[in-house]
C-alpha positions as a printed NumPy array, in Angstrom:
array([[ 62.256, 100.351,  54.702],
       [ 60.376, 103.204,  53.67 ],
       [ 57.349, 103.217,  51.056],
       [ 56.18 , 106.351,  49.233],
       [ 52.906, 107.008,  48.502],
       [ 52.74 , 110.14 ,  46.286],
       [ 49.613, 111.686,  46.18 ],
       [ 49.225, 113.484,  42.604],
       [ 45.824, 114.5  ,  43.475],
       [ 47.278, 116.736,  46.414],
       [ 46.952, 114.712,  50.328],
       [ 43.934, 115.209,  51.958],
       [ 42.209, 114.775,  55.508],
       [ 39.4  , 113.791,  56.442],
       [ 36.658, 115.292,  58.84 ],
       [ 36.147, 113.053,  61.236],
       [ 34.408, 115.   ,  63.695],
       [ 31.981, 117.374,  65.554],
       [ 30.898, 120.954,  64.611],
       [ 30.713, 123.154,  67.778],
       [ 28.898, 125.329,  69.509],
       [ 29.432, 128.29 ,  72.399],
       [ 28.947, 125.388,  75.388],
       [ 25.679, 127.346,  75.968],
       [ 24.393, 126.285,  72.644],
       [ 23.061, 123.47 ,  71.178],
       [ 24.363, 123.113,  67.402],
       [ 21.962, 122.286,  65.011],
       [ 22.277, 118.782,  63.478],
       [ 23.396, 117.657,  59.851],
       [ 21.44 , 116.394,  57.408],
       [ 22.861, 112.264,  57.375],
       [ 23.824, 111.209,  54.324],
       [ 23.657, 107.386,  53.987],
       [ 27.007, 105.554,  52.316],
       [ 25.24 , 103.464,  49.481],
       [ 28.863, 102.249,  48.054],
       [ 30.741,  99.042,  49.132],
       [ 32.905,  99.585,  51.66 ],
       [ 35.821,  98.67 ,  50.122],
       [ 35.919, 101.845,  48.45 ],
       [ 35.912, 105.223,  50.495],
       [ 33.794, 108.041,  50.014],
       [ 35.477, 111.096,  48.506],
       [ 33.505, 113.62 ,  50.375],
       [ 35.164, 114.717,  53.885],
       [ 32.177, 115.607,  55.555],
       [ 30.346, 112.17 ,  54.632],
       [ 33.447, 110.289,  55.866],
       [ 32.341, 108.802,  59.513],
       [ 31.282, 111.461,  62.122],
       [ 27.607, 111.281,  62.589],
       [ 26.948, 113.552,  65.3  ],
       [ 28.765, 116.847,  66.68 ],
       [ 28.201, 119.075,  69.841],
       [ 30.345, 121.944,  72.221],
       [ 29.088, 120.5  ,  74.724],
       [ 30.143, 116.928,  76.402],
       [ 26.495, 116.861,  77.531],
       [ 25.122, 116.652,  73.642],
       [ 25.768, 113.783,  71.472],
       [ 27.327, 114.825,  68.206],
       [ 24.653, 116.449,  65.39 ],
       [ 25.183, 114.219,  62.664],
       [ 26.941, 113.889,  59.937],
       [ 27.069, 110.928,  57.958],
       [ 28.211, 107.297,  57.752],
       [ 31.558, 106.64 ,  55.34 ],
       [ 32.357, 103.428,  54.247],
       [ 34.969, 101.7  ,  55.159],
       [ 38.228,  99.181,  53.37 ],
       [ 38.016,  95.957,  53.298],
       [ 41.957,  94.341,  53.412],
       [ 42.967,  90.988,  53.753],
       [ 43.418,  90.052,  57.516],
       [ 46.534,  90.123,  59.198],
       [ 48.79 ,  87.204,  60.443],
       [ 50.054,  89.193,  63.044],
       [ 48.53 ,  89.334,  66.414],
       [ 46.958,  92.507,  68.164],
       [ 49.815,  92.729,  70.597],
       [ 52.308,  92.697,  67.749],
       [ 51.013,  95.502,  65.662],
       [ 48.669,  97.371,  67.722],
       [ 49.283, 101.25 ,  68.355],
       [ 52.978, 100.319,  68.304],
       [ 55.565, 103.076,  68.379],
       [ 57.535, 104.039,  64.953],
       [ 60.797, 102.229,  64.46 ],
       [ 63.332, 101.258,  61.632],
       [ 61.308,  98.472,  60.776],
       [ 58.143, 100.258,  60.302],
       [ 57.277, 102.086,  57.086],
       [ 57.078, 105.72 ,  56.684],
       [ 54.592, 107.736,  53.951],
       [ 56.157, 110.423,  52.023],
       [ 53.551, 113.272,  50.844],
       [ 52.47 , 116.772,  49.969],
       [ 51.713, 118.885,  53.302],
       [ 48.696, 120.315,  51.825],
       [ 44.762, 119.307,  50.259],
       [ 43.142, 120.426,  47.419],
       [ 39.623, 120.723,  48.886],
       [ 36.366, 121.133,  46.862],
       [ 34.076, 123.425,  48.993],
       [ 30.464, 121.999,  48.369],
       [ 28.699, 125.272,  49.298],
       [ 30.868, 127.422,  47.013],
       [ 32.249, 124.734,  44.168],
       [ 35.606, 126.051,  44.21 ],
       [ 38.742, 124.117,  45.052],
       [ 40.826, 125.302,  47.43 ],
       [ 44.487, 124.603,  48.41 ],
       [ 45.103, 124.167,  52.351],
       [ 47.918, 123.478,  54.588],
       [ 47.801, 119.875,  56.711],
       [ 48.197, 121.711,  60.014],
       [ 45.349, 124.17 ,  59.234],
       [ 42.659, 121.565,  57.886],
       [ 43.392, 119.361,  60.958],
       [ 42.587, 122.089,  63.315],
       [ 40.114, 122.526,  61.573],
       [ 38.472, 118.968,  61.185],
       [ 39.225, 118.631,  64.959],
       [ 37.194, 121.792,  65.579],
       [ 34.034, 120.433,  63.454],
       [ 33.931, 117.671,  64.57 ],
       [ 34.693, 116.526,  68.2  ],
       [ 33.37 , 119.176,  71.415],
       [ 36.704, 121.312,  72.485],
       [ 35.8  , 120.252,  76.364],
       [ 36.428, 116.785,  75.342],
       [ 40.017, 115.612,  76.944],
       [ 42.85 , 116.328,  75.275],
       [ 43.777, 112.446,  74.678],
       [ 40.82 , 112.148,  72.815],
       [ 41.241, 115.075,  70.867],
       [ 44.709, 114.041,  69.672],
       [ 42.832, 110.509,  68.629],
       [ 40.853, 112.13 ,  66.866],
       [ 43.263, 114.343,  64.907],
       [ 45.409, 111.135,  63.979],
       [ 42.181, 109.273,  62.564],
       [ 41.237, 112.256,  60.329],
       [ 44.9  , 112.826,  59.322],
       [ 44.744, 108.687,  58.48 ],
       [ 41.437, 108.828,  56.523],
       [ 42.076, 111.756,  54.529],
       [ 45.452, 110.386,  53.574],
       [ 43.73 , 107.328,  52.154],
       [ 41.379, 109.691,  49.935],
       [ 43.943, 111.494,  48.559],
       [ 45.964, 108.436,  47.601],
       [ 42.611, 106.902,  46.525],
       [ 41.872, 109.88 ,  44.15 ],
       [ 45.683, 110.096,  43.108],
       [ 45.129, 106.73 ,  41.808],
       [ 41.558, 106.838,  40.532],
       [ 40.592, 110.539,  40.176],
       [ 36.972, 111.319,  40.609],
       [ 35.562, 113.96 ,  37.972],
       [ 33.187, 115.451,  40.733],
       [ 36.081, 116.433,  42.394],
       [ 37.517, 118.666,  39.883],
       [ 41.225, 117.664,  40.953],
       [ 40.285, 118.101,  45.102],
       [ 41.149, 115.28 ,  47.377],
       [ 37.86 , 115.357,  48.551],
       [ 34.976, 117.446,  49.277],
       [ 33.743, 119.505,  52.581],
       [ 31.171, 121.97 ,  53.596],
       [ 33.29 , 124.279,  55.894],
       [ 30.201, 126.673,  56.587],
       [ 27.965, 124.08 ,  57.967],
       [ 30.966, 122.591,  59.803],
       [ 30.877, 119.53 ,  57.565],
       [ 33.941, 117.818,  57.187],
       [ 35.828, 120.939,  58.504],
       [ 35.613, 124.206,  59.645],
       [ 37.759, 127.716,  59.691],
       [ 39.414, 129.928,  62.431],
       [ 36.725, 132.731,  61.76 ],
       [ 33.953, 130.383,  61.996],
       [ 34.84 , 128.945,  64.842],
       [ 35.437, 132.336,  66.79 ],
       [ 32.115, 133.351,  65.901],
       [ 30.571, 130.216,  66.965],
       [ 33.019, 129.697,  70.178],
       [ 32.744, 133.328,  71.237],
       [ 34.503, 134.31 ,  74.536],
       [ 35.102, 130.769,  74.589],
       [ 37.352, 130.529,  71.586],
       [ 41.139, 131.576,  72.912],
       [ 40.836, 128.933,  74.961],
       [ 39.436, 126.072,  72.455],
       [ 41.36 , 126.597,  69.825],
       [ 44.277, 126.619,  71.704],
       [ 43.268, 123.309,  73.119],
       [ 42.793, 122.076,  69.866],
       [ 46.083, 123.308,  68.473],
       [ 48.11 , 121.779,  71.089],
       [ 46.289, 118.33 ,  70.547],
       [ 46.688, 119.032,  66.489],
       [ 50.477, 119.999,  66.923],
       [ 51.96 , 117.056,  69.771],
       [ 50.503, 114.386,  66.483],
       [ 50.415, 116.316,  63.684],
       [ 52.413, 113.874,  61.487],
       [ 51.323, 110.507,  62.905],
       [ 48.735, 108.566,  61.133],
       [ 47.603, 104.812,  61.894],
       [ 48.012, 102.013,  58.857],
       [ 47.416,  98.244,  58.712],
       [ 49.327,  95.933,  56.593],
       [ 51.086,  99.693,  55.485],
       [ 47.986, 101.1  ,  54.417],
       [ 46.222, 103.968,  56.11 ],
       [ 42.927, 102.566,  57.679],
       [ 39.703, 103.696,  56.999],
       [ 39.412, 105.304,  60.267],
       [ 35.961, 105.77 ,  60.9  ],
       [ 33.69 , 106.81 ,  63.851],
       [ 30.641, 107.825,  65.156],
       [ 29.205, 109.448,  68.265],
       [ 28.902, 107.123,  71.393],
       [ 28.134, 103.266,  70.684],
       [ 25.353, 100.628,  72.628],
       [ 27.83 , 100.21 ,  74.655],
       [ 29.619,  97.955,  72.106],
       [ 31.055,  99.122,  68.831],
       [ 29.846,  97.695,  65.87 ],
       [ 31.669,  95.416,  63.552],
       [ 32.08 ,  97.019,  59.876],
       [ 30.453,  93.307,  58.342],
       [ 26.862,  94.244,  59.829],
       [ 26.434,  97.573,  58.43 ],
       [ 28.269,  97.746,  55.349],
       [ 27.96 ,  93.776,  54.447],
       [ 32.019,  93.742,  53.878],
       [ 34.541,  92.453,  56.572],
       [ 37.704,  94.719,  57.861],
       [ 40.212,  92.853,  60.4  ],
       [ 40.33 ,  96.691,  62.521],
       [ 36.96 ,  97.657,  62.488],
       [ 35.132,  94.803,  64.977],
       [ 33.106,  95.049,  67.952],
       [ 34.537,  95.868,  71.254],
       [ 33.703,  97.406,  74.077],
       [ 32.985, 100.915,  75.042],
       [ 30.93 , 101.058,  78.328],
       [ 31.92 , 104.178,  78.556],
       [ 29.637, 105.117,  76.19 ],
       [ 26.512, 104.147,  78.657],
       [ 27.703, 107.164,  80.712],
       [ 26.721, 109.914,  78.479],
       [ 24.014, 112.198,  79.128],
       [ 21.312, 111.447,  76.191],
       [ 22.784, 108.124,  75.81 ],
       [ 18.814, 106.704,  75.754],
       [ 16.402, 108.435,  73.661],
       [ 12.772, 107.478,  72.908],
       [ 11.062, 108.535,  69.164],
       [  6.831, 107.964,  69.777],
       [  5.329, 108.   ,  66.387],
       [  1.46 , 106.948,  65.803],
       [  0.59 , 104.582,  63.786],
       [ -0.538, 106.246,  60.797],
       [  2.776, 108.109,  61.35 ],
       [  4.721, 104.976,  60.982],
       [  2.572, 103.771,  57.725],
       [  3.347, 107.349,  56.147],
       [  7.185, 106.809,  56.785],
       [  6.985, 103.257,  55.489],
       [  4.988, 104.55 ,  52.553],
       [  7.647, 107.073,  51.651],
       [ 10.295, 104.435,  51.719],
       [  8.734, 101.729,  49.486],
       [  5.065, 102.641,  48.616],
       [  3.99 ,  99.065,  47.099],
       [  4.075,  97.737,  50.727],
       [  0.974,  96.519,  52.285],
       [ -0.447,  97.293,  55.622],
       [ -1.865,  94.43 ,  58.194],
       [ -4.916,  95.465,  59.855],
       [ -2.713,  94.313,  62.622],
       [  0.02 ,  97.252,  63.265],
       [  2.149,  94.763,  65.777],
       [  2.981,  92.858,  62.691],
       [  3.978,  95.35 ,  60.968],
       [  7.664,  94.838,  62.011],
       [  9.026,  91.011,  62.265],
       [ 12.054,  89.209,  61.873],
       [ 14.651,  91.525,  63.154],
       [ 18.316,  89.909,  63.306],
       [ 20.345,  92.078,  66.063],
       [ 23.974,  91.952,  66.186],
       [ 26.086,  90.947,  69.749],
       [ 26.357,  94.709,  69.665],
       [ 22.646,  95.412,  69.772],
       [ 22.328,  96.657,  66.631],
       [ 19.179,  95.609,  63.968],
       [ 21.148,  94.294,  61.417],
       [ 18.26 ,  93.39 ,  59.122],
       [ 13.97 ,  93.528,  59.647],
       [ 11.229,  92.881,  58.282],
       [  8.864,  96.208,  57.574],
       [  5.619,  94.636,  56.103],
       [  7.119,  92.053,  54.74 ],
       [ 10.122,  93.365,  52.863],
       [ 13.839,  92.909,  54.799],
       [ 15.489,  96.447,  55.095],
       [ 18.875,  96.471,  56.588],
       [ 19.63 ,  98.109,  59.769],
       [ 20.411, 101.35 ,  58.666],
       [ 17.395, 101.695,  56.244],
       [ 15.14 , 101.089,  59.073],
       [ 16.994, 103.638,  60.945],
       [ 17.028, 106.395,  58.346],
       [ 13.321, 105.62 ,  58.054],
       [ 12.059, 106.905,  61.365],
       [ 15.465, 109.306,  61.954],
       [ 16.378, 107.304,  64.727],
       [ 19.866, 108.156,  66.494],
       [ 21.173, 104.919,  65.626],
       [ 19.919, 100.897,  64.604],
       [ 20.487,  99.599,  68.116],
       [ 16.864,  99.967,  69.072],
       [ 13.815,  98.142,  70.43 ],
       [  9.979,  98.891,  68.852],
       [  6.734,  98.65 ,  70.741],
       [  3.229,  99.372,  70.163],
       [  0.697, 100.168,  72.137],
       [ -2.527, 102.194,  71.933],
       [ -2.19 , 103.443,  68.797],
       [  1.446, 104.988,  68.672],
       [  4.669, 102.918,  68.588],
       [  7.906, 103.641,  70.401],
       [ 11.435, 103.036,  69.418],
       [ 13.936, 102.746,  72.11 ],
       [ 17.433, 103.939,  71.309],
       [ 20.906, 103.506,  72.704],
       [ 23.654, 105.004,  71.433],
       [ 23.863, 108.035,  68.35 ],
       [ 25.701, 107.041,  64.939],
       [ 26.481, 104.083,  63.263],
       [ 28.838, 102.399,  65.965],
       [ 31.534, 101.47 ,  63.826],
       [ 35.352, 102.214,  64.798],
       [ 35.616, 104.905,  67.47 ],
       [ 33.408, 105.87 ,  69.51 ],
       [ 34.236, 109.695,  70.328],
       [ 32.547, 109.88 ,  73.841],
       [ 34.326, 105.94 ,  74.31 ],
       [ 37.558, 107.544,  73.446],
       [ 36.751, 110.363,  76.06 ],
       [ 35.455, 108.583,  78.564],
       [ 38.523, 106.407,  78.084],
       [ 41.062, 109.881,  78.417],
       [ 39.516, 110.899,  81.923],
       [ 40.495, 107.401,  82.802],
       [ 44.087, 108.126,  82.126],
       [ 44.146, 106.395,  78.868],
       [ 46.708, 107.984,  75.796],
       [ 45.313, 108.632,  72.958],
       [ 47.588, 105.725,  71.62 ],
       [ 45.784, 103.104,  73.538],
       [ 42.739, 105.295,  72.634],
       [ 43.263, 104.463,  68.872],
       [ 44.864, 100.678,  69.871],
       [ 41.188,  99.881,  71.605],
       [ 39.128, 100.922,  68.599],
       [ 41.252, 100.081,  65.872],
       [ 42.742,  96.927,  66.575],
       [ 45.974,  95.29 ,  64.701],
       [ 47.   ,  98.316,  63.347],
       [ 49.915, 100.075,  63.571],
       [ 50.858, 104.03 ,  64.637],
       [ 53.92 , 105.555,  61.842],
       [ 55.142, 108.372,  61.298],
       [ 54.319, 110.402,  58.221],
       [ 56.894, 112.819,  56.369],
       [ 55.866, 116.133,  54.102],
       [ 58.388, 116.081,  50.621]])
């Protein structure tokens, strides 16, 4: 049986990934933007869709982007096994749509029209290192193909005025969301013939697949490297989603910068705190400044308690720019230290997991079946 979703607001991608750099360059990082919305409802902005850090080089996490909410369907009655990654047949639905976006540029506020093929390469290219292996590279092009396809059906069905009739929005000349061919030569330099035709190759062998649960397209979003476990969607954005649990990604542990350390003093940490909420109150005591924390199986702070107020994970991160919530605070003469594992939110795929998981031999199938659990991989169609 086939279903058509017809996306009058033109079909749209999403950027799930890293902006890159000559391998002998660091890119700079992204500002993050933090998702305030439910995440039942997902953000119409590419480039603040799920990808919170970006690098060319396997070496450096992701600079980051921003954390996207997420959907929030029923669960399933089916079982993993029975609708996991699972190759197209009769029985499966297949989407019908428009083989093009309608894209509002942030930087310039116009709206431009763009092929499928060309804003994958392109999301691909922003958003995940070209050295990564090429299994991971096609996961990543099938969950930005899956994502944007839910924003443009989203915004087909409830148009946002900010858009100005776009799918969604992107920032193409900071890599946000996306990026071009010229951009990316300049950036890649003598390096570029042979990324981009990595990345076109990984783009072109899925370039029509996207991954759907209970025939929706997921809300397929990711982050740089994880604790070591993923993060389940219910601790960060307070709303449950059957594919995006915790599971693990020891790969993760691997990666060079995995640990990093953030020493602040302590009138440091009292201007920070100040900034957020400036009716707190300070204890003489600095150690009791922070109490309460509830931490996640995962590792991550899901809540604290910053001079007596409860902050949720995130806040707490965002407050002292940490590289993600799964993180342990000390003080001790005078400064205190926050212990970090892990860049980026942690929820859905982890793109140095799904790496890791390619140089083990792993398809980018049971790439996308590991992190996204009880879905399903179709077959899309352009009309």
């Amino acid at each position: 049986m086939k279903i058509k979703l017809f996306a009058a607001a033109v079909f749209s991608l999403l950027t799930f990934l890293i902006p890159l750099t000559a391998l002998t360059k660091k890119p700079p990082e992204a500002v993050s933007t933090t998702v305030n919305q439910n995440i039942s409802s997902s953000s119409s902005s590419s480039s603040e869709v799920t990808s919170e850090e970006n690098s060319a080089e396997t070496s450096e996490s992701a600079s980051e982007n921003s954390e996207e909410s997420t959907s929030s369907e029923s669960s399933s009655s089916q079982s993993a096994d029975e609708n996991s990654a699972q190759e197209t047949t009769s029985d499966n639905p297949s989407y019908t749509f428009r083989d093009y976006f309608m894209i509002l540029d942030n930087s310039s506020g116009k709206v431009e029209k763009m092929s499928l093929r060309d804003y994958l390469l392109g999301a691909v290219c922003a958003e995940m290192p070209a050295d990564f292996a090429e299994e991971a590279l096609k996961a990543q092009a099938v969950a930005a193909h899956t994502y944007a396809l839910r924003l443009s059906v989203e915004q087909s069905s409830s148009p946002s005025e900010e858009l100005n009739g776009a799918d969604f929005s992107a920032d193409p000349s900071n890599w946000l969301g996306y990026t071009t061919k010229e951009l990316a030569k300049e950036r890649f330099g003598n390096n570029f013939d042979v990324y981009w035709s990595k990345i076109e190759k990984a783009v072109d062998s899925v370039l029509n697949e996207i991954i759907v649960y209970e025939n929706t397209p997921i809300a397929a979003v990711y982050h740089s490297m994880s604790s070591g476990m993923t993060e389940d969607a219910q601790n960060v954005w307070q709303s449950s989603v059957p594919y995006l649990v915790a599971t693990e990604s020891q790969g993760d542990t691997l990666a060079e910068n995995f640990d990093s350390t953030v020493t602040l003093s302590a009138d440091e940490v009292k201007a920070k705190i100040s900034a957020f909420d400036s009716s707190l109150t300070f204890d003489d005591d600095p150690n009791k400044w922070f109490s309460n924390a509830v931490v996640s199986d995962s590792g991550y702070i899901v809540s604290i308690d910053v001079c007596g107020k409860t902050v949720s994970g995130t806040q707490f991160r965002n407050m002292f720019s940490l590289r993600s919530a799964c993180v342990q605070t000390t003080f001790s003469d005078g400064s205190f230290t926050f212990s970090v594992k892990g860049y980026g939110h942690g929820v859905g795929m982890s793109q140095y997991g799904a790496d890791y998981m390619a140089r083990q031999g792993s398809t980018y199938r049971e790439i996308l079946d590991h992190y996204y659990p009880n879905c399903q991989i179709i077959s899309v169609k352009a009309e």
